[in-house]
Structures are given as C-alpha cells and as structure tokens.
N, C-alpha and C positions, 0 to 999 in steps of 0.2 A: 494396612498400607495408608503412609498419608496420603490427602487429597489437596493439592492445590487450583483453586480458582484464578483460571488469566483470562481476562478480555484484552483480545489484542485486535490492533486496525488490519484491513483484508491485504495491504502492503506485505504483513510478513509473513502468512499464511501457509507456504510452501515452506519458507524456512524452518518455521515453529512447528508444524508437521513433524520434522526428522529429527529436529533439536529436543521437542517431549519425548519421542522414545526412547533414541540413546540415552537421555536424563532418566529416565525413566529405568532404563535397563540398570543403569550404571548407580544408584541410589534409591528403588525402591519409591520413588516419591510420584503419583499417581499427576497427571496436568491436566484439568477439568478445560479445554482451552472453547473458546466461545470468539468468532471472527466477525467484524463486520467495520463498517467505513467511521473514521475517527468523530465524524460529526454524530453519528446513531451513537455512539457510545460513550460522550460526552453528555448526549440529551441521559441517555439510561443510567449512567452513573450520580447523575444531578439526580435523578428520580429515585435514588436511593439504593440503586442494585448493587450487592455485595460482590467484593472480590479480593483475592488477596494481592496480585499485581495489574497492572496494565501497561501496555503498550499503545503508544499514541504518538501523533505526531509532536515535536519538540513543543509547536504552539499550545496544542493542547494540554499536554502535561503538563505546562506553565501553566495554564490556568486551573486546573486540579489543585497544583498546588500553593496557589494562589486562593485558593476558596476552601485551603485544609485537609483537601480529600485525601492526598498523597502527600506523604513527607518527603521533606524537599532536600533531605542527604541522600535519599537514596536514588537519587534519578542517575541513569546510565544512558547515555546516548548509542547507538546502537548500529544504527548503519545510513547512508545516505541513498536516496531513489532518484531517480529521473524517470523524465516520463517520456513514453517512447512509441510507434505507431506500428500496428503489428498487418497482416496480410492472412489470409486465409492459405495453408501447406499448400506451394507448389502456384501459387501464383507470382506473376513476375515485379518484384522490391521494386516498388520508383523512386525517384531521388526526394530523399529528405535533408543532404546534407547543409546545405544553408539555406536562409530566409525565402529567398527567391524559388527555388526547391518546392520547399515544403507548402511555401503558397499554391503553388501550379500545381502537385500534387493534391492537396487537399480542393483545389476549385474543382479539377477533374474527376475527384470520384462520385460514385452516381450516390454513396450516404454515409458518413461518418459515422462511427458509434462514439460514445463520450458520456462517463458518468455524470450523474445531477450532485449526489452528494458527496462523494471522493474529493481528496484536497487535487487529484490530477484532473476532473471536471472542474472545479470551480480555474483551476489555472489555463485552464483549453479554453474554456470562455473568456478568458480574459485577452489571452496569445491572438486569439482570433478576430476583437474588439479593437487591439493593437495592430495588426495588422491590414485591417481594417477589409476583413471578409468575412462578417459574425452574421450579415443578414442573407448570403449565398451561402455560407457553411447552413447556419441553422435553420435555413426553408428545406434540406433535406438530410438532415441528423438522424440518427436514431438515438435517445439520449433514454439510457438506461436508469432505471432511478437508485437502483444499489447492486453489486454484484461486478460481475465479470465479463466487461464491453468487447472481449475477443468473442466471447457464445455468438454474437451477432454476426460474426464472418462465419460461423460454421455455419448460421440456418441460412445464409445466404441477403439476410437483412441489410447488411452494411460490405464495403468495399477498405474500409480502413478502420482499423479500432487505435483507441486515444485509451492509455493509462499506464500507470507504472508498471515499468517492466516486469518488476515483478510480479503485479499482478496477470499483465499480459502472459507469461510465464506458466500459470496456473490449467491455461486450456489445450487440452490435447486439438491438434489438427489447423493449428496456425504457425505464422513461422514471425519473429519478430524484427522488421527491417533496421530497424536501430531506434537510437534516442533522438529527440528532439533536438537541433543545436541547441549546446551548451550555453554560450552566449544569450541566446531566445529563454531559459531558464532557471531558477532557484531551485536546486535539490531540496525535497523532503527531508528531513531527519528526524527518522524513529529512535523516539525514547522511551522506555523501560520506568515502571516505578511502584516501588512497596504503598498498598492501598494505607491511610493512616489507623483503617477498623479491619485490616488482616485480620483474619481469623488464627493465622498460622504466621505469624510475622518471621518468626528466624527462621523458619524451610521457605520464605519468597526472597528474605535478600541470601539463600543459599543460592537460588534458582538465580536473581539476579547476578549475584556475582561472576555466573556460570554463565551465563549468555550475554557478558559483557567480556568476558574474556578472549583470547587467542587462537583457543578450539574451538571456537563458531565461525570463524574468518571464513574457511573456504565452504562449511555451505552456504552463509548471505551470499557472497560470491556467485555461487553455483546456483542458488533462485534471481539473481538480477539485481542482488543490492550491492551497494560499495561501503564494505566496512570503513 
C-alpha cells in the first residue's frame, strides 16, 4: 500500500479526516495526515520536514512556493473560512450579528478564548485593536497557544471561543453561534500543494486533483468551510 505524507493547517482537520478514508477506501492509497496551525508548519517545513502535500493558508503556500518548496502549478485552492464564536452546548447564543453586537458581546463575557498562533488568532487581535476593546478583551482572555479554543468552554475556562468554524466544529459539547460579520472580515483560503521533494509525486497530485474536485463540496461544507 502506498503511503502518502500531508501536513495540513488545523482549519481542515475534520474535513480531511473523512476525505482520507474514502480516498483511501476508494484507491488503496494510505494518508500519513499530520494537523497543526499554518504558522507551526511553515517554521517545520523551512526546517526541512519531509512531505509529499500540504495544506496551508493561500499566504502560506505563496511563500513555500516562493522559496521552491512547492511547485507552483500545482497549487489548488480549496475552500474559504470564516471565523466564527462558538458557546458552550445549551448556553443562551448572544447577538453577534453586527459591530455593535459583537462588541457588547465580547465586553460582557467574563473570558474569551482565542488562539496565539492561528491565522483566526492573529485576526481576533487585530478585530479587537480595531475596535478598539483589545485592553478589556485581553485583561481577561484565555489565549490558547495551539489547538482548539472551543476545549476552554467545556472546562468551563472561557465564556466565548474565537476561531474558525471549522475548527470550532472540531469539539464535542459546544454549539456554534455563527461567524463574525462578514463585512468585520477577510476569509482564510486554504490551499493545497505537491511538496517539490515528494517522495511520491504522481499519487499527491492524484490526491490533489481529488480533493480539489466536486466530490468534496459537501463535506468542506458539512465541517464549516465554503467551497
């Protein structure tokens, strides 16, 4: 059985879950899959770590392939995120839907959670800076430094979790009250792309071509991204 090597950002984790096994079932081709936030995997792949694909945010992949890592026909963009605020199962959703909203929201709760190294951390600190409540939000944050900022509403740590839905998506025993206004953000876009020292280069752009296609629509979908 082949084996293929994908580091992919914690964005599509869910997705890529149900998408290796069906590949899997359906072609025999084994997916070695390794998850973590685009910045950790950016530093680890500068550092030399082998892979045959990755998944990363569009910026990142730009700069992979800009520094030769990834060859640059094969980049597929792959799906868009938003970032969204999720609640702990069976507490009552407060209004997020516009600016005003989501300020009074975020001033009232007693802690936010919000990733350090996540592209949906670095843009929560920025939202916040802009809206200019970054020294009331971050005197009582909990700011997660990698991982899955809804965990904090189950252990009771935080009152609102901050990150992409789909990541939000990922934790049993939360419920997700929606995205951040639109307007208030730039969607993520996860791209896809054949390492340039693939070990197995034509089974990764087989995989690519296959998780760039039509039949993956409805699960990104169904984990919180927007094909």
């Amino acid at each position: 059985m082949e084996n293929l090597r994908m580091l992919s950002t914690l964005g599509l984790m869910g997705a890529m879950r149900s998408l290796s096994s069906a590949y899997q079932a359906a072609t025999g081709v084994r997916i070695d899959a390794d998850f973590a936030p685009t910045l950790a995997l950016l530093k680890r792949l500068r550092e030399g770590e082998a892979a045959d694909l990755v998944i990363l945010t569009r910026e990142g992949l730009d700069e992979m392939i800009a520094e030769g890592r990834v060859v640059a026909g094969s980049a597929a963009d792959l799906a868009r995120s938003y970032v969204g605020i999720a609640v702990r199962a069976g507490q009552a959703h407060p209004g997020i839907g516009s600016e005003a909203a989501l300020r009074g929201t975020l001033l009232a709760a007693r802690s936010v959670a919000y990733s350090r190294l996540g592209a949906s951390g670095v843009y929560f600190a920025q939202l916040i800076v802009r809206m200019g409540i970054a020294a009331e939000i971050n005197a009582k944050a909990t700011v997660v430094e990698q991982g899955f900022t809804a965990e904090r509403l189950v252990s009771g740590e935080a009152d609102l979790a901050v990150q992409q839905i789909s990541e939000l998506k990922q934790v049993g025993g939360i419920e997700v009250v929606g995205p951040i206004p639109h307007e208030l953000q730039t969607p993520a876009v996860f791209s896809a792309g054949r390492m340039a020292a693939a070990a197995h280069a034509d089974a990764a752009d087989r995989l690519l071509r296959y998780l760039a296609s039509p039949e993956t629509v409805p699960v990104l979908r169904q984990s919180g991204l927007e094909p």
